[in-house]
N, C-alpha and C positions, 0 to 999 in steps of 0.2 A: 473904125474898120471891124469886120464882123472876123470872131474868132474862129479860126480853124474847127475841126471834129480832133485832130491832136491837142491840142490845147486845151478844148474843153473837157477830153479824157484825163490830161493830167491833172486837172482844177480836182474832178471828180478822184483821180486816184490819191490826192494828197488826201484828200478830207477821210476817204476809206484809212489811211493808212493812219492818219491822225488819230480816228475814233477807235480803231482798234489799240493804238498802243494805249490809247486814256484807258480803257477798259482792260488791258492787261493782256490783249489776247494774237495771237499771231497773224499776222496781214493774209494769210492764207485760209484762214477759217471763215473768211465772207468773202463769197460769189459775188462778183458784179452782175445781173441779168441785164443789158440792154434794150432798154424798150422801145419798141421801132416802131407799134402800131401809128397809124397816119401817115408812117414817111417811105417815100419810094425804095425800090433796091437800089437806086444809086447811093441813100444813106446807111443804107446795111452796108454795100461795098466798100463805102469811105470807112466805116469802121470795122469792116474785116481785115483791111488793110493796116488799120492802128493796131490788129491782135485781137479783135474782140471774137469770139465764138458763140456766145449764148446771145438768143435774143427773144426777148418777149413779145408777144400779140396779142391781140380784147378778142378778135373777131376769127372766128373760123373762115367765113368766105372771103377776107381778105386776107388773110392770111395764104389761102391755097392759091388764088390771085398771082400772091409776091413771091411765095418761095421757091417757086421753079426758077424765075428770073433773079436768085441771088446767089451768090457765089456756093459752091459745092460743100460738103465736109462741116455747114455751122449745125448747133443745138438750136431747136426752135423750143420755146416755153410756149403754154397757154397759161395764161395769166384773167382773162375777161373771163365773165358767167358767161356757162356752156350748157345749151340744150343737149339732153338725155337726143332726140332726136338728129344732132350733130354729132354724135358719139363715136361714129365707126368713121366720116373724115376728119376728125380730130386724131384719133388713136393713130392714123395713116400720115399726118402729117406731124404732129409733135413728138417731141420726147422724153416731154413732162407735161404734166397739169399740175394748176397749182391754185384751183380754182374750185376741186370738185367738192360740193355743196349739199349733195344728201345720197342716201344709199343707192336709188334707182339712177342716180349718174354712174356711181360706182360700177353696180353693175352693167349699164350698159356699155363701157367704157372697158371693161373686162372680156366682156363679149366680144367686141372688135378689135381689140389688142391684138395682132398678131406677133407680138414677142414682151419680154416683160416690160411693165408702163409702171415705170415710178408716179407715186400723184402727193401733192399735201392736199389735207382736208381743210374747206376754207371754214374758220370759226367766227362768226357776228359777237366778238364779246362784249361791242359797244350796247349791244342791244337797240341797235337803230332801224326803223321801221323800214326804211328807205334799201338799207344795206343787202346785200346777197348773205350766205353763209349760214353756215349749224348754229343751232343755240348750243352751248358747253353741255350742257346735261346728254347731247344726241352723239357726243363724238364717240364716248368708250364704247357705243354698241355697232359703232358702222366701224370703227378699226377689228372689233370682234369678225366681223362679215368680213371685210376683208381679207384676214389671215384665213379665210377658206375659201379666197377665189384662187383662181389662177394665173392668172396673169397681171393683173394691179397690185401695186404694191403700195404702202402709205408709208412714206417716208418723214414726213413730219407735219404742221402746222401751219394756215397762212391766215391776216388778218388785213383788211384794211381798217385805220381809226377813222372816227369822222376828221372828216378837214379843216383845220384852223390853221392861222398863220403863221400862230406860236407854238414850232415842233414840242417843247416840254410837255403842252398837254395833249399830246399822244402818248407819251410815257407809260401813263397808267395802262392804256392797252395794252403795249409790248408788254411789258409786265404781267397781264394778265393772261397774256397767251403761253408764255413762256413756263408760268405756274400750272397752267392747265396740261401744259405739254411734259412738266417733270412728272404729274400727279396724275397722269393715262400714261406715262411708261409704267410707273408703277404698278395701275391696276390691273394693263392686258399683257403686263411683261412684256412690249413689243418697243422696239427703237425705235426715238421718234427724233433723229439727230439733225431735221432740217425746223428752219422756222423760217418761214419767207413772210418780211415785214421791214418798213422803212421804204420810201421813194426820195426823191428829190429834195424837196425841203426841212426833212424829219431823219435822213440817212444816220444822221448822229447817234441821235436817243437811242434808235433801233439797235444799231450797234452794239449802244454799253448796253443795253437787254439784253443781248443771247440773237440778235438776230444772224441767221447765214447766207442767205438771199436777200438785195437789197435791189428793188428792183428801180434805175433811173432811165427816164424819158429825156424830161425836159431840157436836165442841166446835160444833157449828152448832146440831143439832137436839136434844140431851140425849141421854145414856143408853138405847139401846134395851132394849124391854122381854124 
């Protein structure tokens, strides 16, 4: 028998709560973000109805699609790589990014903001040719750019590692983002208190890192098609 959207939240909350007590740190200091991309608003409802409020999406035009048709009052994330050219219905429908990848996102993203838009800057620390994201050396100068726009704000760091089956060797990413992110508070004085990192099979590792955003799909909503 296929398990509930209850049931697989609690699967998901034990293992949250587990990783944070191994790591020392309060159950309250990592966000759950639900990631909903691929699945209807009737799977968003089932888990607004379990408590959930945050929920992630890849795609702008599915996204503007669904969220009219989901319950009232949730946070919507963008999480997927976002065209500079999507930038003003992105700003209109999210209430975070956590994706954005180079300066001319920023700013256009800034531009169509109509009230303050929290974002993390997404960092390629893998160095993977394939991946979205800043090379580390490009961050200190667009968080600089940032604390002179108006309306974006950079609140912290995001990474995806490459994908392996054995979460340990993602470690060294979270790790690396996490150094990168202590060591650009330093440089531009500026608070960088989020790290969104860890999904579904790696939620652990990311944890004992420093991660506070931990963004799960699968083990929430099953297997997409």
């Amino acid at each position: 028998m296929d398990e509930s959207f209850a049931e697989r939240l609690e699967s998901v909350e034990r293992r949250i709560a587990a990783a944070c007590a191994k790591a020392g740190r309060p159950r309250d200091s990592v966000t759950l973000l639900a990631v909903s991309k691929t699945k209807p608003p009737e799977a968003v409802r089932d888990a607004a109805e379990c408590g959930l409020r945050r929920f992630g999406e890849n795609r702008v035009q599915e996204a503007q699609a669904k969220i009219p048709l989901c319950p009232a009052g949730l946070e919507w994330h963008l999480i997927g790589h976002l065209q500079s050219n999507k930038a003003k219905v992105a700003a209109q429908y999210f209430q975070m990014v956590h994706s954005v990848d180079s300066l001319k996102l920023l700013q256009a993203l800034d531009a169509h903001a109509g009230t303050t838009l929290p974002v993390l800057l997404q960092v390629n620390v893998s160095g993977e040719a394939a991946k979205f994201g800043m090379k580390p050396a490009e961050v200190a100068g667009v968080i600089e750019a940032a604390n002179q726009m108006q309306k974006v704000e950079v609140h912290g760091l995001m990474t995806i590692p490459p994908f392996t089956p054995d979460p340990e060797k993602a470690r060294a990413h979270f790790v690396a983002l996490r150094e990168l992110r202590d060591r650009l508070e330093d440089e531009t004085g500026t608070p960088l208190p989020e790290l969104s990192m860890g999904m579904s099979h790696d939620l652990e590792v990311a944890i004992e890192e420093g991660s506070t955003w931990v963004r799960i799909g699968t083990d929430l909503f099953g297997s997409r098609n």
